[in-house]
Steps between C-alpha positions, in 0.01 A plus 500: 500500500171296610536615813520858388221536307285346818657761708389778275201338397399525939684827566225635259202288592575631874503857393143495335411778277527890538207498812622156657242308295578152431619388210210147451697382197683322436433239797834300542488142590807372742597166517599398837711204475704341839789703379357771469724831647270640760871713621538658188479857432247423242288270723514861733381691230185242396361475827539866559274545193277218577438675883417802354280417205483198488532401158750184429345139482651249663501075348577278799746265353696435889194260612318404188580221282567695165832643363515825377552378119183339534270792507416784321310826642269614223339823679489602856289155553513285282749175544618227209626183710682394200593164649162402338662575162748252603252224608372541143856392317510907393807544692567841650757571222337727270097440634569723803525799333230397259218529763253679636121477583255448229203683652346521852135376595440596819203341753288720674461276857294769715222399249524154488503540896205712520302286232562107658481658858540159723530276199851381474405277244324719221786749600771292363243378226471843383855569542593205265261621242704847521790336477463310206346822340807662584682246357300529154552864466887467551522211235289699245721843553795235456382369190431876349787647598735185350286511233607927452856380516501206258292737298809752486213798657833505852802509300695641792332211740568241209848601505620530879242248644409233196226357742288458750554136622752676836183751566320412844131540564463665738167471736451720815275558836379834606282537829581176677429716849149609410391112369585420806276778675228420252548111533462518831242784595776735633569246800893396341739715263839387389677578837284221703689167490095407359581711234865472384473089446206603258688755300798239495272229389333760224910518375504104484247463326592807227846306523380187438301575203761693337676195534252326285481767232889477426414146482193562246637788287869434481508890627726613795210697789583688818292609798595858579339776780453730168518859632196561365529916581192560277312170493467463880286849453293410217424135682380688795303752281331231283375299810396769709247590197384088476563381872367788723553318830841312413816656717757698392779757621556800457251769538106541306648680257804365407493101584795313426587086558828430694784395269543154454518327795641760745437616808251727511588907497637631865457180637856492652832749512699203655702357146567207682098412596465583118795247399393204718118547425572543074792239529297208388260647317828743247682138443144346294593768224716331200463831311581806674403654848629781753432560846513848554621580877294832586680730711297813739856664369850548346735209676734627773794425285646319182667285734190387723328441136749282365454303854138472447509353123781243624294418763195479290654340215688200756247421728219484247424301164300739306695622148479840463463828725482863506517724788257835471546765743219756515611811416362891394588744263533916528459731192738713686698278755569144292448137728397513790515152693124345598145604386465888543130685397694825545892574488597572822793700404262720362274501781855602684532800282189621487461472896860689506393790279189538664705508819732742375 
């Protein structure tokens, strides 16, 4: 029957609506285990969706150290590693479906790059005193919001969840790349060797003191690359207006910070370059990452997709990967494989009936 409804579930994800338009929700998370079936018929139909859209996540359980009953996938991003329940005597019996993430502070680094240019020091100074502010604000909101359910003001929370004490913190980086630019005067970014020891040291550190505010509070935290789809905007916005000269991508008008600590935009169509390079850098996240594997466009085949995530997902550590193919959409003509400004079946049709 399982396998059923996953077969239906992909037959319709793979059709996309009535003008071949994706269907972004929901986003299914696959576990891929050692035994996994990559022969099956269903394993056919997944990475036959996956080349053309896109869409499927994929949690590396073959060459990580986790089990599959020891995490839970919140969102499209964010990750529980619930064996940290169990090193606090919670047990997973019970606690792992009572989790979740408490609220997200996130830590704009382009700034702090821009602002201690040269100064590794006051850098990580300032980065502490962020930290710990982030660490206030998510003990107050846990205070007000167990105070709410004590209070009886969430029955429905009172009832399911009872409490917060399984609830991570969760803390996050956004624009690790453009500290690094900033940092540095524009002479390293995060694909010099220069550069990708100092964003792995920057995850230490966050690590590290996360480590010391379980210790403090009593409170479970997690580092996560938040998503960050609308802050990395308004971070880029805010400091254009205060830091003229500090450096950003994107373009004037719409400036932007590169998401957590990935590689920057177009920087590589080679997924394996992109694996190697992130490897490192994906495994420093305790609460949630992806490492999206850009494609120019739709994969060849289901077949030579499924070979790429098994290869991807054996040879490297990192815990969680999606594959995005670039791909266009036609009013009149549905999906059309790779980035097109015009359709060029229409372009066809309108040079045949000018022909004719």
């Amino acid at each position: 029957e399982m396998d059923m409804i996953n077969r239906a579930y992909m037959e319709v994800m793979a059709e996309g609506d009535a003008k071949g338009r994706v269907f972004t929700f929901p986003i299914p998370t696959y576990n891929i285990t050692k035994d996994f079936p990559w022969e099956s018929e269903n394993a056919r139909l997944l990475f036959e969706l996956t080349a053309k859209y896109g869409l499927p996540y994929f949690q590396n359980f073959i060459n990580s150290e986790l089990e599959p009953h020891m995490v839970r996938s919140m969102c499209c991003r964010l990750q529980l590693d619930l064996s940290e329940l169990l090193k606090r005597g919670n047990g997973l019996f019970g606690s792992a479906e009572q989790t979740g993430s408490l609220g997200v502070v996130t830590i704009n680094c382009a700034r702090l790059g821009h602002i201690h240019a040269g100064d590794t020091d006051g850098l990580f100074a300032r980065l502490d005193e962020l930290l710990d502010l982030g660490r206030d604000s998510l003990e107050i909101k846990r205070q007000v919001v167990q105070r709410l359910i004590d209070s009886g003001l969430l029955p429905y929370t009172k009832r399911y969840l009872g409490t917060l004490r399984n609830h991570f913190s969760t803390l996050g980086v956004n624009g690790v790349n453009e500290m690094i630019r900033n940092f540095t005067g524009d002479a390293q970014d995060i694909t010099t060797p220069w550069g990708n020891r100092f964003a792995l040291r920057l995850l230490d550190h966050i690590r590290k003191r996360m480590t010391e505010f379980q210790a403090q509070t009593g409170h479970l935290y997690n580092l996560e690359a938040t998503p960050a789809e609308g802050t990395t905007y308004r971070f880029a916005r805010e400091d254009r207006k205060r830091y003229p000269g500090i450096l950003q991508a994107g373009t004037e008008a719409e400036p932007y910070y590169t998401n957590s600590s990935q590689l920057p935009v177009g920087f590589t169509d080679d997924p394996f370059e992109a694996l190697s390079r992130q490897d490192k850098l994906q495994c420093k996240y305790t609460g949630g990452t992806v490492l999206h594997l850009y494609m120019n466009s739709r994969i060849s085949s289901g077949e030579a997709c499924g070979k790429l995530v098994r290869r991807a997902l054996t040879h490297f550590r990192l815990p969680y990967i999606t594959v995005t193919p670039t791909f266009s959409i036609c009013p009149k003509h549905g999906y059309l494989s790779g980035e097109h400004e015009f359709c060029p079946k229409c372009d066809a049709e309108a040079l045949a009936a000018r022909a004719a």
